[in-house]
PyMOL commands that place a pseudoatom at each C-alpha (Angstrom):
pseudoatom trace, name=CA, resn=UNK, resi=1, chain=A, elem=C, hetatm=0, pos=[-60.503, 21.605, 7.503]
pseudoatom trace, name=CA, resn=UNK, resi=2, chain=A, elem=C, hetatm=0, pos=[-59.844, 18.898, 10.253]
pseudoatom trace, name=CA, resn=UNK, resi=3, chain=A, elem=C, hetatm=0, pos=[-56.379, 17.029, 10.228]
pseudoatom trace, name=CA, resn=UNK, resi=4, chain=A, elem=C, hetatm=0, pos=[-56.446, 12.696, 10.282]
pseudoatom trace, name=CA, resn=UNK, resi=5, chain=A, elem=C, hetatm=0, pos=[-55.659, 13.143, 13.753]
pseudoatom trace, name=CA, resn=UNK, resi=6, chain=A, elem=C, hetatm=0, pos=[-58.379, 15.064, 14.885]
pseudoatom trace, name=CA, resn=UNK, resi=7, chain=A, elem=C, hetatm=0, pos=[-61.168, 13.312, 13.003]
pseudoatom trace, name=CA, resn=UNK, resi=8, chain=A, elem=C, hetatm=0, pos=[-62.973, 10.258, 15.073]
pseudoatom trace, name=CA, resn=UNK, resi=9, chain=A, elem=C, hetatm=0, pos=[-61.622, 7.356, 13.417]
pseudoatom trace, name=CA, resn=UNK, resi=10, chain=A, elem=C, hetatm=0, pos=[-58.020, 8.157, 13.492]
pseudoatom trace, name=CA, resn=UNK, resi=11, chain=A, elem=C, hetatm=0, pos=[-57.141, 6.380, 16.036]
pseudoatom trace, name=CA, resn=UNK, resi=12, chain=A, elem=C, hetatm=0, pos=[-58.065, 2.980, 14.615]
pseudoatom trace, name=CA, resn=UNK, resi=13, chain=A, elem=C, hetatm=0, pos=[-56.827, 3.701, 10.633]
pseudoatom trace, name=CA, resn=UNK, resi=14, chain=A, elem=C, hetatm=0, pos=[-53.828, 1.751, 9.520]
pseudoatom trace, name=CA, resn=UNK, resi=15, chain=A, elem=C, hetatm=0, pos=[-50.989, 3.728, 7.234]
pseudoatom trace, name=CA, resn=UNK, resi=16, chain=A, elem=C, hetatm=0, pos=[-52.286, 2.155, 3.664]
pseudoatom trace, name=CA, resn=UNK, resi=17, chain=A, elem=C, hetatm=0, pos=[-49.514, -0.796, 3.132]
pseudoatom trace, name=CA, resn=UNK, resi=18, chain=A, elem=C, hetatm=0, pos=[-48.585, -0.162, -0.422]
pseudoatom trace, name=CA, resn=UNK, resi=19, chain=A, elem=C, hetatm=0, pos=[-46.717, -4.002, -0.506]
pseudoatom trace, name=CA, resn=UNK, resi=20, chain=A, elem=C, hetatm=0, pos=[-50.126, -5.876, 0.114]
pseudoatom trace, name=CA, resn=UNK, resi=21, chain=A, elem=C, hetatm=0, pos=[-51.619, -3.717, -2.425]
pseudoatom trace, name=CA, resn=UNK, resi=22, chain=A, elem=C, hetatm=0, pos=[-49.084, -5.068, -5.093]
pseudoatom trace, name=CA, resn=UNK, resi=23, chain=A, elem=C, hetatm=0, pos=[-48.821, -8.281, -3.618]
pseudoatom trace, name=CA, resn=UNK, resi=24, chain=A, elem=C, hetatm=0, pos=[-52.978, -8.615, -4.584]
pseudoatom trace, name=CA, resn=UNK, resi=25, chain=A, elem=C, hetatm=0, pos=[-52.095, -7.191, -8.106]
pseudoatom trace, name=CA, resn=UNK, resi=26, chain=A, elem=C, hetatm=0, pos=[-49.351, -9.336, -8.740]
pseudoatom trace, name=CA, resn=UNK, resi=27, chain=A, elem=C, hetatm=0, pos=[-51.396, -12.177, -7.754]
pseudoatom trace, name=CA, resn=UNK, resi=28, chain=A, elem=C, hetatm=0, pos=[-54.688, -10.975, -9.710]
pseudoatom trace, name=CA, resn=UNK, resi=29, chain=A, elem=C, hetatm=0, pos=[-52.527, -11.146, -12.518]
pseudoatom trace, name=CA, resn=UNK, resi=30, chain=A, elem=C, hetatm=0, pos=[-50.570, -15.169, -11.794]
pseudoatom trace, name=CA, resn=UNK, resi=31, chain=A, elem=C, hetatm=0, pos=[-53.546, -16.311, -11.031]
pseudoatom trace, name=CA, resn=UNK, resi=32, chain=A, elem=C, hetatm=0, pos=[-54.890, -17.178, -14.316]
pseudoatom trace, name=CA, resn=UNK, resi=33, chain=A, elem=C, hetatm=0, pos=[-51.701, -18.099, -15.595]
pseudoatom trace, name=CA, resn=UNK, resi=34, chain=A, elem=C, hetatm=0, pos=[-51.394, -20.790, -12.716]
pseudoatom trace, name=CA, resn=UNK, resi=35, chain=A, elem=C, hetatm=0, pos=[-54.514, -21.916, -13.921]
pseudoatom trace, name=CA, resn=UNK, resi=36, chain=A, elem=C, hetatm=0, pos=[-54.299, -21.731, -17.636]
pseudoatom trace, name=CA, resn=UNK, resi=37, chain=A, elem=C, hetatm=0, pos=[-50.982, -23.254, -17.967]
pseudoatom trace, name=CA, resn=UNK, resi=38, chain=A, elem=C, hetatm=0, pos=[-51.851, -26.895, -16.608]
pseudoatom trace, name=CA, resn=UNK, resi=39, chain=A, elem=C, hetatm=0, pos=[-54.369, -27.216, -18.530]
pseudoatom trace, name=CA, resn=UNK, resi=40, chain=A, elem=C, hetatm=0, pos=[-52.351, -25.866, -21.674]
pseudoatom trace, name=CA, resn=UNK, resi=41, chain=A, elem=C, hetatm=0, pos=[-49.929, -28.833, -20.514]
pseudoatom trace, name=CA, resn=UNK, resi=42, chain=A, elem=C, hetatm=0, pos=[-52.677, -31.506, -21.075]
pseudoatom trace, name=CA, resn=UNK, resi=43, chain=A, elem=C, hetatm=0, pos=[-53.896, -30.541, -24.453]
pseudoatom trace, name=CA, resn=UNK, resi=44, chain=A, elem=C, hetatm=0, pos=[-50.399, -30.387, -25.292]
pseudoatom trace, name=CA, resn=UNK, resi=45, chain=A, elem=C, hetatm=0, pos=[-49.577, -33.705, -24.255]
pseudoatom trace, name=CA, resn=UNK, resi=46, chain=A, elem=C, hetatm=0, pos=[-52.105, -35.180, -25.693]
pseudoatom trace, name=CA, resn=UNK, resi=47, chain=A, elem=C, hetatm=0, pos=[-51.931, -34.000, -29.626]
pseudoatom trace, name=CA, resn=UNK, resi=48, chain=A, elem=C, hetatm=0, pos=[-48.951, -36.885, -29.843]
pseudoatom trace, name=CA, resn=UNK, resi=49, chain=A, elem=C, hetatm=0, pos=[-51.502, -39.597, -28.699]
pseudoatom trace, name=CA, resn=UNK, resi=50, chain=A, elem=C, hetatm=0, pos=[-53.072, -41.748, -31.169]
pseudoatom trace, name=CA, resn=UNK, resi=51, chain=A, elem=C, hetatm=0, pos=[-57.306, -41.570, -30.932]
pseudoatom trace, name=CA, resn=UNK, resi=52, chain=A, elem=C, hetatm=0, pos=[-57.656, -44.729, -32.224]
pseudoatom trace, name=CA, resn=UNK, resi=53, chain=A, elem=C, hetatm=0, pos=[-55.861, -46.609, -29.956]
pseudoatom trace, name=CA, resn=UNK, resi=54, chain=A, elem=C, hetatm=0, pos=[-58.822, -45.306, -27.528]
pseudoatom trace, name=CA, resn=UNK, resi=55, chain=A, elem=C, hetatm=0, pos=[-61.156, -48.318, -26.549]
pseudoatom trace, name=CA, resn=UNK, resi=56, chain=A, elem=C, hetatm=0, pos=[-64.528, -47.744, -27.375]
pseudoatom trace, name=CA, resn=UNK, resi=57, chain=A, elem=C, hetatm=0, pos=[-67.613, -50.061, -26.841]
pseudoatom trace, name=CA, resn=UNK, resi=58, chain=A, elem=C, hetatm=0, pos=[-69.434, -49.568, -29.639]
pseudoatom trace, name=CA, resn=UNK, resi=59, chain=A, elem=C, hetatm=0, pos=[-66.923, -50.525, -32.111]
pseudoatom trace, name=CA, resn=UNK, resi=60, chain=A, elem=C, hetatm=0, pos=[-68.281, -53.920, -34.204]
pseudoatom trace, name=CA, resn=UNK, resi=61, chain=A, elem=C, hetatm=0, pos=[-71.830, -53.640, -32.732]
pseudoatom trace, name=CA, resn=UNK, resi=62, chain=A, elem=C, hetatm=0, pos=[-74.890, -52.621, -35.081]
pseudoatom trace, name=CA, resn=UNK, resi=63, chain=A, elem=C, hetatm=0, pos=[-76.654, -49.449, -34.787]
pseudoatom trace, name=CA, resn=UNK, resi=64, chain=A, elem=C, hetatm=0, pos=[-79.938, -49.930, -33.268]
pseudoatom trace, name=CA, resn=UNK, resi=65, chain=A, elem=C, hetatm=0, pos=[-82.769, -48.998, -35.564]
pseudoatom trace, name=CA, resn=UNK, resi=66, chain=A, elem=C, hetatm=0, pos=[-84.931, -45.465, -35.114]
pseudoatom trace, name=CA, resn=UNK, resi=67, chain=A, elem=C, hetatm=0, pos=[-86.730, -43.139, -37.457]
pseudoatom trace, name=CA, resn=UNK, resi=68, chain=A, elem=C, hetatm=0, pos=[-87.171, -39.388, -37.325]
pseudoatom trace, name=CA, resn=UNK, resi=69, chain=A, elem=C, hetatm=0, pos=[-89.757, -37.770, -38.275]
pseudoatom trace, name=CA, resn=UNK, resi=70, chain=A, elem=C, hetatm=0, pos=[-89.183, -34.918, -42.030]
pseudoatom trace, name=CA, resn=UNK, resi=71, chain=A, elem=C, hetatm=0, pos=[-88.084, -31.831, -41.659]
pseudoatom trace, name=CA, resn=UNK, resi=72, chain=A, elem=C, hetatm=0, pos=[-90.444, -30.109, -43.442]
pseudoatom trace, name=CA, resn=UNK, resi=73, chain=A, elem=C, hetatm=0, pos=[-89.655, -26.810, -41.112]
pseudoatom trace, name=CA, resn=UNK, resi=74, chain=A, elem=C, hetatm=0, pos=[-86.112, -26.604, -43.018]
pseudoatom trace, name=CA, resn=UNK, resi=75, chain=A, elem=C, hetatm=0, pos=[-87.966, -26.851, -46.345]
pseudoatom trace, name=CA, resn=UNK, resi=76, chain=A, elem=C, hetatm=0, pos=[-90.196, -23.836, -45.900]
pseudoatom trace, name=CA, resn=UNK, resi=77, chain=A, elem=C, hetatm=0, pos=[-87.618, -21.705, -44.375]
pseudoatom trace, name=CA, resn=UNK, resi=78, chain=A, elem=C, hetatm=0, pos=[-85.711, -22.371, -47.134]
pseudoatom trace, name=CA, resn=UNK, resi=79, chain=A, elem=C, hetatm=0, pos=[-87.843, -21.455, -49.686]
pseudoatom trace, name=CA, resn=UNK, resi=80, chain=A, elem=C, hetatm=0, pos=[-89.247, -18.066, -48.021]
pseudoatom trace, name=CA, resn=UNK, resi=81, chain=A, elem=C, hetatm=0, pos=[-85.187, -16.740, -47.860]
pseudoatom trace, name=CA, resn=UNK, resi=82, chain=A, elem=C, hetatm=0, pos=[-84.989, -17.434, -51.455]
for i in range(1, 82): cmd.bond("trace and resi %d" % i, "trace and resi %d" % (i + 1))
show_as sticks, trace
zoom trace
């Protein structure tokens, strides 16, 4: 069995620093919480608005016209489950 000092990379290992290792957990775990609570703080803010006082461009205008083809897909489906 060799001892740390006699093996070839001895001389360049570092003692294992036991703060950084906690500092790096502590922040693993503050890290989503710094993220997480901002945005927390804007959905909480804004339940008390009121949507409708939101301006919206479409209000008043008429819808333009389209058409969409049947769903006959939904039909048959429908009728196999039953």
């Amino acid at each position: 069995m060799t001892d740390i000092a006699e093996s070839p990379g001895a001389a360049t290992r570092r003692p294992v620093d036991r703060g950084a290792h906690r500092r790096r957990k502590r922040l693993l775990f503050l890290l989503p919480l710094a993220v997480m609570l901002p945005i927390a703080g804007m959905f909480w803010l804004s339940l008390g608005r009121n949507p409708s006082l939101v301006p919206s461009p479409l209000i008043g205008k008429p819808v333009p016209a389209f058409s969409l083809p049947p769903c006959r897909a939904a039909r048959s489906v429908c009728r196999r489950a039953t």
